[in-house]
C-alpha positions as CSV (number, residue, x, y, z in Angstrom):
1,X,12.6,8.2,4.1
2,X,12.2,11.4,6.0
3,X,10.7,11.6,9.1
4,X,10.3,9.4,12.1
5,X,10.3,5.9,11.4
6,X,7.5,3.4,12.8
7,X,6.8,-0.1,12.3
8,X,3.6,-1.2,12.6
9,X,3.4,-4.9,12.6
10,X,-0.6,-6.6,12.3
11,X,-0.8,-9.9,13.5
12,X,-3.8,-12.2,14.5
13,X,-2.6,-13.3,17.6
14,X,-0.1,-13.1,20.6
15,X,2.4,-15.2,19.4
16,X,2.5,-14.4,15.5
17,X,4.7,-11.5,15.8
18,X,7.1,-13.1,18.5
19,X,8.0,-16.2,16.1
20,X,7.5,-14.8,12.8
21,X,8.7,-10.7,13.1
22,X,10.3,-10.4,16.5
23,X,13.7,-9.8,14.9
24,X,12.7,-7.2,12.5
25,X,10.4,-5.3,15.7
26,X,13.8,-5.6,17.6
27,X,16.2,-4.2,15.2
28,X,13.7,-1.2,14.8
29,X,13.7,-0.4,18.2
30,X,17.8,-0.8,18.3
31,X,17.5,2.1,15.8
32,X,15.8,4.6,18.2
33,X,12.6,4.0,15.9
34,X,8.6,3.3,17.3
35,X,7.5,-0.3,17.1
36,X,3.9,-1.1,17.4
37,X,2.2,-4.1,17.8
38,X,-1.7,-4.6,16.7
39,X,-2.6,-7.7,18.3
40,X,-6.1,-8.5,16.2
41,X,-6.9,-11.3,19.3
42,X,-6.2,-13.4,22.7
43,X,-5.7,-16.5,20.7
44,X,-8.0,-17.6,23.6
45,X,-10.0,-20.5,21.7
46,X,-7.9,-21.9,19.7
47,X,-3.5,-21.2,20.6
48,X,-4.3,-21.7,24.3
49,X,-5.1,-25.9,25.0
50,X,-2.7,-25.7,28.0
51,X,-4.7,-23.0,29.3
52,X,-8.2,-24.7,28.8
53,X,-6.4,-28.3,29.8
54,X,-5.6,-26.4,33.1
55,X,-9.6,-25.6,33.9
56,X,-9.0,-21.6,33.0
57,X,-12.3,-19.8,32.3
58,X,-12.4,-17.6,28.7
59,X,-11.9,-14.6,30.7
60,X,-8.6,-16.2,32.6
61,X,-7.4,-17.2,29.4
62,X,-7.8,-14.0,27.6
63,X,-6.0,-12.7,30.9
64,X,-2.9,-15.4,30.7
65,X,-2.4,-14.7,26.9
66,X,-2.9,-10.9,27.6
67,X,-0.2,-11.4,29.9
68,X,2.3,-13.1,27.4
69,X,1.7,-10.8,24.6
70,X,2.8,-7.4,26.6
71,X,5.7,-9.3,28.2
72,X,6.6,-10.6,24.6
73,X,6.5,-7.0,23.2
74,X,8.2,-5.5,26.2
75,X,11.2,-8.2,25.7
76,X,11.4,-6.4,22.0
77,X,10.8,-3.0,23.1
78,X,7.6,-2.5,21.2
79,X,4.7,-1.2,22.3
80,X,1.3,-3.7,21.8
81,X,-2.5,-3.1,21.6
82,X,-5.3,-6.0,21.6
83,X,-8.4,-5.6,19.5
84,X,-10.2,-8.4,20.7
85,X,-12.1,-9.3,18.1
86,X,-12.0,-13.3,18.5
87,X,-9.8,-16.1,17.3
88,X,-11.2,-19.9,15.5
89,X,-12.3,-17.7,13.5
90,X,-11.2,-14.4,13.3
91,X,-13.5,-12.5,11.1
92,X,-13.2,-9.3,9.3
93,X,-16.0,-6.7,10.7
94,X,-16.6,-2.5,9.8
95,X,-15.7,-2.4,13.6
96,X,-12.4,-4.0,13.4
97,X,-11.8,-2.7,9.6
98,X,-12.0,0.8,10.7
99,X,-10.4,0.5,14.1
100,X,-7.2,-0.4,12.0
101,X,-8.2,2.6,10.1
102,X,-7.8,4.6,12.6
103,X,-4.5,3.3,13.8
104,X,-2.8,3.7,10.6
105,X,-4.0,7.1,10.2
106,X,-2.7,7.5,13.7
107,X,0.6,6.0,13.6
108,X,1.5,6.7,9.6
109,X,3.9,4.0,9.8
110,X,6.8,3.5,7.5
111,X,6.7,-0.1,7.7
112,X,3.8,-2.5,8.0
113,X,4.4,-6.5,9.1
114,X,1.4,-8.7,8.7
115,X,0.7,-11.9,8.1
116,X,1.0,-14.0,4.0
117,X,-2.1,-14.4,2.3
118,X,-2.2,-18.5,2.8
119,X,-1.6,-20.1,5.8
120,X,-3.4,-23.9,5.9
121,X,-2.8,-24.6,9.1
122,X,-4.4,-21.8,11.0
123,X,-7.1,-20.5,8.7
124,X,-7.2,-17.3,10.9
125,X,-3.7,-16.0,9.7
126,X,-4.8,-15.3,5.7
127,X,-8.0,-13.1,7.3
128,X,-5.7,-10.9,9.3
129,X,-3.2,-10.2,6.6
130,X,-5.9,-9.8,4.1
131,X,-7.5,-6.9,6.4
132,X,-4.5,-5.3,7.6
133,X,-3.6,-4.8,3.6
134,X,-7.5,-3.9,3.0
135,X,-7.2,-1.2,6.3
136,X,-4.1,-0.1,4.7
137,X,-5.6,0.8,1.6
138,X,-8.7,2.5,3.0
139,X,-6.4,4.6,5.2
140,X,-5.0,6.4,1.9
141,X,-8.6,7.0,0.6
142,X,-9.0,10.7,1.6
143,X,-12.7,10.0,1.0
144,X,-13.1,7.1,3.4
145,X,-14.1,8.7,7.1
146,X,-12.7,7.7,10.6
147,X,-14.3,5.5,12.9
148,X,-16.3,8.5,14.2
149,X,-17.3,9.3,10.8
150,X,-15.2,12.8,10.6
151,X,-13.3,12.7,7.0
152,X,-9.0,12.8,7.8
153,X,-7.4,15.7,7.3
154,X,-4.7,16.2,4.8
155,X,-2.2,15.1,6.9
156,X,-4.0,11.7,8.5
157,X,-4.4,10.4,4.7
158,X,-1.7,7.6,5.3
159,X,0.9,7.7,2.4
160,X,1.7,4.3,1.2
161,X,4.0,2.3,3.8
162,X,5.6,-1.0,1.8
163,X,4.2,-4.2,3.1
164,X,6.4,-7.3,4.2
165,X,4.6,-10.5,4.9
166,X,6.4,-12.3,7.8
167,X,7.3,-16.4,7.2
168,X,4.0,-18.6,8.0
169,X,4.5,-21.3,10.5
170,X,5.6,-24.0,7.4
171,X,6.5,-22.2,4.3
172,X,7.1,-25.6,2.1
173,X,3.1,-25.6,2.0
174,X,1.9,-22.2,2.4
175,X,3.1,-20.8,-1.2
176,X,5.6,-18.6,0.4
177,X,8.9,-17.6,-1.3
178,X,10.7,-15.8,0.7
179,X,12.1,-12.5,-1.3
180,X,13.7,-10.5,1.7
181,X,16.2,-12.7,4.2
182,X,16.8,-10.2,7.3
183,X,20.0,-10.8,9.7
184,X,18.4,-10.3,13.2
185,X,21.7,-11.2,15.0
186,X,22.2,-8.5,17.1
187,X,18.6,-8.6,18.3
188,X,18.7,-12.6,18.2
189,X,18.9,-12.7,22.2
190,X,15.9,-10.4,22.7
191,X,13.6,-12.3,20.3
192,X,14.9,-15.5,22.3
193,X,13.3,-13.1,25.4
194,X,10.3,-12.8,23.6
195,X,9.3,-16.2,22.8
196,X,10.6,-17.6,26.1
197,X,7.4,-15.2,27.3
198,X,4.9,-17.3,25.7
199,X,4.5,-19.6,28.0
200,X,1.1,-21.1,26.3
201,X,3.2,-22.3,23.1
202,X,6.1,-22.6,24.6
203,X,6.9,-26.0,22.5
204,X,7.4,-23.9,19.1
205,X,10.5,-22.1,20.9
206,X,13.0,-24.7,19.6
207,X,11.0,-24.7,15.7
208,X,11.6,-20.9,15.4
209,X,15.8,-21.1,16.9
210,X,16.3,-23.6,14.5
211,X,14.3,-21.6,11.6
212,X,16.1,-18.5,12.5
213,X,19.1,-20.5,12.6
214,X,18.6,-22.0,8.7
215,X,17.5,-18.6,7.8
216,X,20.8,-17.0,8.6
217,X,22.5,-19.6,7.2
218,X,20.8,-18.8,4.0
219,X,21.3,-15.0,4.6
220,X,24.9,-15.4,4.8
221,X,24.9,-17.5,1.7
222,X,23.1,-15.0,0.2
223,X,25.3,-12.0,1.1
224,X,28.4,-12.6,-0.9
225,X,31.3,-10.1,0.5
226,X,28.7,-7.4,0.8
227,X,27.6,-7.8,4.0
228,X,30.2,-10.1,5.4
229,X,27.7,-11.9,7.7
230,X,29.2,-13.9,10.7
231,X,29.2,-17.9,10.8
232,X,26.0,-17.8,13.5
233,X,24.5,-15.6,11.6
234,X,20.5,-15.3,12.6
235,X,17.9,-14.4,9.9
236,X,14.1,-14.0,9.4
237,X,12.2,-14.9,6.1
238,X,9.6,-12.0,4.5
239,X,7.9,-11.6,0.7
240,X,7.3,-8.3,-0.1
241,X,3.5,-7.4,-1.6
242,X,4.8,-4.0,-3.5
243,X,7.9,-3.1,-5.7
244,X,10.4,-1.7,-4.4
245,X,10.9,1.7,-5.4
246,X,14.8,2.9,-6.3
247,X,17.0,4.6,-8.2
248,X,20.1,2.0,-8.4
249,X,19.9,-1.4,-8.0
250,X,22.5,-2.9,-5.5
């Protein structure tokens, strides 16, 4: 692909992209390429018990999680916006729908990170992937205006970034099959960084080293002699919405 490269990655709340796509932000930033982060909520009402078990008021908790979320992306080198539209649930809206829009048209990324379509344990996860995808296909519409209602010009049509949904929290029961195993070992200590920032959950810190652990064990399985990955090899799990387009297969 020619041109710069950006990953945009659409996630419903703070955490989501630390646990699930902090490698993949990482290793984009190690390449000299822009990472952003659209962070759709807090998490406030329902990822934050600690917070609410402490006596915080919504606006403090908004605040902590706030807080977390920019360290998190900092720790990756990615840059992080919140859209505050509201956790348990999170809801699609015109507002939100064309405030994505907007960003997509903005950013054009080259790479797009968003949640799997079903996710039974947190029923707010399947929404945000399904509008990130929807936003993304409203941004190519050249007749489909901006959130001020002005029409993109030829060059803020976005093009058609592929899509890679990032591993739910368990994948046995979420119908995900992973088709793309991604060695994050030379970013492995920077996502460690990253989730060590979320202080509000930070019990799923030892569930994700020992995914990212198994996943780079199946990575390196996976390899052959190609790649030659090392024995503590780290790896992150994504399915892929759109073919792949190519002229060899290798």
């Amino acid at each position: 692909m020619s041109g710069p490269q950006t990953t945009l990655a659409i996630t419903a709340h703070p955490g989501d992209f630390v646990w699930r796509a902090g490698g993949a932000i990482a290793l984009a930033v190690s390449r000299g390429e822009r990472a952003l982060v659209a962070c759709l909520s807090f998490g406030e009402q329902g990822e934050s018990a600690s917070q609410w078990l402490a006596g915080k008021t919504l606006d403090e908790v908004k605040a902590v999680r706030r807080a977390e979320g920019e360290a998190a992306a900092a720790a990756l080198g990615a840059e992080i916006r919140f859209f505050d539209a509201g956790d348990y649930p999170l809801e699609e809206t015109p507002q939100l729908l064309s405030s994505l829009v907007d960003l997509y048209r903005e950013l054009q990324p080259t790479v797009v990170l968003t949640h799997a379509p079903f996710d039974p344990y947190n029923t707010d996860h399947g929404p945000a992937g399904d509008i990130a995808r929807k936003a993304r296909i409203l941004a190519q519409a050249a007749g489909v205006p901006n959130s001020d209602r002005s029409l993109p010009t030829k060059d803020g049509v976005l093009a058609a970034p592929p899509v890679f949904c990032f591993e739910p929290h368990q994948s046995e029961v979420s119908l995900f099959k992973p088709d793309v195993l991604l060695d994050i070992s030379p970013v492995w200590d920077k996502k460690v960084a990253a989730m060590n920032a979320m202080g509000a959950q930070g019990h799923l810190v030892d569930y994700y080293t020992d995914l990212g652990k198994r996943r780079g064990s199946q990575a390196k399985r996976n390899s052959g002699l190609n790649l030659g990955l090392p024995s503590n090899t780290f790896g992150e799990a994504y399915m892929r919405v759109y073919p792949q387009v190519t002229d060899r297969l290798d």
